[in-house]
NUTIPA-334216 format. One record per residue (C-alpha): chain; x, y, z; residue in three letters. Coordinates in Angstrom, 3 decimals. Each point is the difference from the previous one (the first is absolute). Example, Ala and Ser with C-alpha at 12.3 -4.5 7.8 and 13.67 -1.06 7.14 Angstrom:
REM residues 2
   kette         px         py         pz   rest
       A     12.300     -4.500      7.800    Ala
       A      1.370      3.440     -0.660    Ser
This chain:
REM residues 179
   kette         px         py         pz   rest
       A     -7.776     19.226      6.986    Unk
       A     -1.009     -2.254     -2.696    Unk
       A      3.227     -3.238     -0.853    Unk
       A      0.301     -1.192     -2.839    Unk
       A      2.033     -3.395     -0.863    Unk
       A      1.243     -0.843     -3.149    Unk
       A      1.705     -2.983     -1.147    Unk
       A      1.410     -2.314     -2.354    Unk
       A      2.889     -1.817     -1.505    Unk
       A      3.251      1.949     -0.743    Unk
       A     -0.372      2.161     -3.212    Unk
       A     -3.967     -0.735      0.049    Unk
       A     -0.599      3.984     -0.267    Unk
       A     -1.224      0.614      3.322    Unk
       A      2.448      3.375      0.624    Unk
       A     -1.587      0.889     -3.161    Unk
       A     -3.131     -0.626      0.696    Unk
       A      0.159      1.646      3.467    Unk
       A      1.570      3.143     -1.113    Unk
       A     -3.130      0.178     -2.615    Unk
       A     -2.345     -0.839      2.817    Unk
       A      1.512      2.253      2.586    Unk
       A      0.969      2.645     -2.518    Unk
       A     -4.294      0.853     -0.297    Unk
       A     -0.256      1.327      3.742    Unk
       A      0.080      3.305      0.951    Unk
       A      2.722      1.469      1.728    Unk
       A      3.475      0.132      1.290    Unk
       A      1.893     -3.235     -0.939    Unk
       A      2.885     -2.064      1.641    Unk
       A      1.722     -3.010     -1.204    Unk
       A      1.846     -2.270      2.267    Unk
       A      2.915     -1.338     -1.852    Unk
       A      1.249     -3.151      2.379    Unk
       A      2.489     -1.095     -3.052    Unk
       A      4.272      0.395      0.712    Unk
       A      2.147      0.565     -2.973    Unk
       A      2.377     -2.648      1.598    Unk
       A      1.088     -0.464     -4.167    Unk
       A     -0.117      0.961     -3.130    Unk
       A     -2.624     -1.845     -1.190    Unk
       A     -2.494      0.998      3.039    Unk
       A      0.872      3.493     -0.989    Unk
       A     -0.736     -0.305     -3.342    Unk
       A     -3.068     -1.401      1.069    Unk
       A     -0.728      2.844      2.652    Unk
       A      0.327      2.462     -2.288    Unk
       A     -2.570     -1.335     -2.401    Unk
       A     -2.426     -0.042      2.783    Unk
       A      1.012      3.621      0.518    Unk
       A     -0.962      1.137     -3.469    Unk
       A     -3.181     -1.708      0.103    Unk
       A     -1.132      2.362      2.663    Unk
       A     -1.213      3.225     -0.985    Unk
       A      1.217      2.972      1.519    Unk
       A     -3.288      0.428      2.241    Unk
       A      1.650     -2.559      2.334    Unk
       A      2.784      0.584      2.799    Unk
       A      2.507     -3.086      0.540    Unk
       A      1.019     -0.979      2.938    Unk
       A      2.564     -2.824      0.847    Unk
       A     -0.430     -2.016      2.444    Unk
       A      1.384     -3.886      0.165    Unk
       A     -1.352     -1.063      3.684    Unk
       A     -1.670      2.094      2.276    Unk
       A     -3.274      0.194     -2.337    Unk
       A     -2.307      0.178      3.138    Unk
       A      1.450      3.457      1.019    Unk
       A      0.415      1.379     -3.522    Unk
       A     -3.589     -0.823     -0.443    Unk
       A     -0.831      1.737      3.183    Unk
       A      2.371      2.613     -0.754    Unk
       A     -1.981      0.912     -3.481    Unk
       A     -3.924     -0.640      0.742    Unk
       A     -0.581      3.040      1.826    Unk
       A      1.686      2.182     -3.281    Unk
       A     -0.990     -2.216     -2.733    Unk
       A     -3.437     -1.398     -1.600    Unk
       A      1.603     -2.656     -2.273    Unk
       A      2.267     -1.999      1.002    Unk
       A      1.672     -2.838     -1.896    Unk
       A      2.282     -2.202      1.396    Unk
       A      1.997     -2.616     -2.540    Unk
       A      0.723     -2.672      1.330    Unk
       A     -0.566     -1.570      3.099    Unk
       A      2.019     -2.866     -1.339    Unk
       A      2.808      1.974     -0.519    Unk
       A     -0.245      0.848      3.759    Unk
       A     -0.327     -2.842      1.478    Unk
       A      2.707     -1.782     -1.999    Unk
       A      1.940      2.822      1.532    Unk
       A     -0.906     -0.419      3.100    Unk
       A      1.241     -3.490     -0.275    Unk
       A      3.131      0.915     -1.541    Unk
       A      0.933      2.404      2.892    Unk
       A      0.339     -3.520      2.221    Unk
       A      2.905     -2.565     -0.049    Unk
       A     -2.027     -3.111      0.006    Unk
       A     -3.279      1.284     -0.907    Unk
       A     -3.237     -2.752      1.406    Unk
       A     -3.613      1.765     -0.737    Unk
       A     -0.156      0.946      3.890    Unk
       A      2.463      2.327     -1.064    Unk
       A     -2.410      1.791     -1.867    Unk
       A     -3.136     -0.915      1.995    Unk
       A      0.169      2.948      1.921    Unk
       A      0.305      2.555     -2.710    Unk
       A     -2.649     -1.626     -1.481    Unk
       A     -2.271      0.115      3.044    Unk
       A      1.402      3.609      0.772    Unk
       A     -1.582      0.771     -3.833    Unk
       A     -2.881     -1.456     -0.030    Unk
       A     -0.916      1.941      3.374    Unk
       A      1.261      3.373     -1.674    Unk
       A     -2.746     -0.953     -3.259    Unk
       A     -2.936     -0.679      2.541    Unk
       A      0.390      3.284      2.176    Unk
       A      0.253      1.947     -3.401    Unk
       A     -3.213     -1.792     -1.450    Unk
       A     -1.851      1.193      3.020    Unk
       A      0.783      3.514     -0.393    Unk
       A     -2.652      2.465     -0.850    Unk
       A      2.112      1.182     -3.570    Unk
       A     -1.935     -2.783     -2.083    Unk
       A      0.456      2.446     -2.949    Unk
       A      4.026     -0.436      0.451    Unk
       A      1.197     -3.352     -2.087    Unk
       A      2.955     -2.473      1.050    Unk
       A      1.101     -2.313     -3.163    Unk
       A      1.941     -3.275      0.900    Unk
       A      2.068     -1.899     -2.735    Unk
       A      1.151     -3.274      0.817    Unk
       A      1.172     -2.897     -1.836    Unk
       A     -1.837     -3.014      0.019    Unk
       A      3.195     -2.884      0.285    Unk
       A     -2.584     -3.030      0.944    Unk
       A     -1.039     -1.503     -3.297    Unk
       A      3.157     -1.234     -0.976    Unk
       A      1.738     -3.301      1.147    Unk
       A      1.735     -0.488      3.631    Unk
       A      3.124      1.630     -0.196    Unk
       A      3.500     -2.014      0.126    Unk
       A      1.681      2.213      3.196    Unk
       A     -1.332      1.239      3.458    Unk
       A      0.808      3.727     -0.842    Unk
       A     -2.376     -0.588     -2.682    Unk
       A     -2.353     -1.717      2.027    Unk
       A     -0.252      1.973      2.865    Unk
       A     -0.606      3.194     -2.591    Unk
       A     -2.912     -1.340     -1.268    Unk
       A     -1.357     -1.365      3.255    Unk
       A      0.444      3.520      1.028    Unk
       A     -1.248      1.597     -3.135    Unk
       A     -3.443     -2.213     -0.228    Unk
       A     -0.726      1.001      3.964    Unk
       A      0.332      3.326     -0.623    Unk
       A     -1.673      0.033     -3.192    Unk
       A     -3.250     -1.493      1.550    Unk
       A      0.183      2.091      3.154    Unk
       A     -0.075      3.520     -2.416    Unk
       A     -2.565     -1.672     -1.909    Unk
       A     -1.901     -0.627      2.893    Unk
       A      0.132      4.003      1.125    Unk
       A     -0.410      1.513     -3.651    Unk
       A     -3.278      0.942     -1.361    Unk
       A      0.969     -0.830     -3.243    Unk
       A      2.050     -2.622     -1.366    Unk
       A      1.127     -0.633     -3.302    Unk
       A      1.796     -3.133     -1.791    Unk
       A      2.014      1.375     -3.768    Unk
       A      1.011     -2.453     -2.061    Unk
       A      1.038      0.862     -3.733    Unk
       A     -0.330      3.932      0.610    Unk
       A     -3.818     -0.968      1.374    Unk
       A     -1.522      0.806      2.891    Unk
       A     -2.319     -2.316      1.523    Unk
       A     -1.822      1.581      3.467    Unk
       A     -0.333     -2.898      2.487    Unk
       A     -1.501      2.046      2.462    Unk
């Protein structure tokens, strides 16, 4: 299976730019939708994301265990996007009292793992699209919550990097393929 990461700041155009990019494979298509409508706004939000997709794709909701969704979907599916992987993990964090980033350390791990078994399987014409926020360039942030989110965020970040075969950096609604 061929990964590929895409990042950027928030509202850079890297769904966009990853539904384009995904959208030119062949074949059955699944998008991984780790958003909650936990308000109005976010579902305001969720259903713009919704309407962006074309009707080609199947939606399927799933806040925290991405590992086994995307296990669940790669022997059924060719595309597969998932959006985001911040989204998860800030989740994942959520889902503890006093959240530290060895909370998440293990999911992390436990994904990472997942991404390298499905890179060496023999489907290399089946695609797996990452989006992830890039929440490093800004200044330190004022709290731990906020801290330990981008700790977490920028590890897992470079360890999906690492695995993909592609990676690309949008800023402005532009692509820029780092590797």
């Amino acid at each position: 299976m061929k990964i590929i990461f895409i990042t950027g700041g928030s509202r850079s155009g890297k769904s966009s730019y990853a539904l384009k990019l995904s959208g030119q494979q062949a074949g059955k298509k699944a998008f991984i939708a780790t958003a909650e409508p936990l308000d109005d706004e976010m579902r305001l939000r969720i259903d713009a994301h919704k309407r962006q997709r074309s009707d080609v794709w199947e939606t399927f909701e799933e806040p925290v265990r991405l590992s086994e969704m995307i296990s669940e979907l790669v022997e059924s599916y060719d595309v597969i996007l998932v959006d985001c992987l911040t989204l998860w993990l800030s989740n994942c964090l959520m889902r503890e009292p006093f959240p530290e980033i060895g909370t998440v350390t293990k999911e992390i791990d436990d994904f990472i793992s997942r991404l390298k078994k499905l890179k060496a399987t023999e489907s290399k014409d089946k695609r797996l699209y990452l989006v992830s926020n890039e929440v490093g360039m800004s200044i330190v942030p004022d709290n731990k919550l906020a801290r330990v989110f981008r700790d977490a965020a920028g590890l897992l970040n470079q360890q999906a990097a690492a695995v993909a075969d592609e990676v690309y950096f949008v800023v402005s609604g532009l692509p820029l393929k780092l590797k």
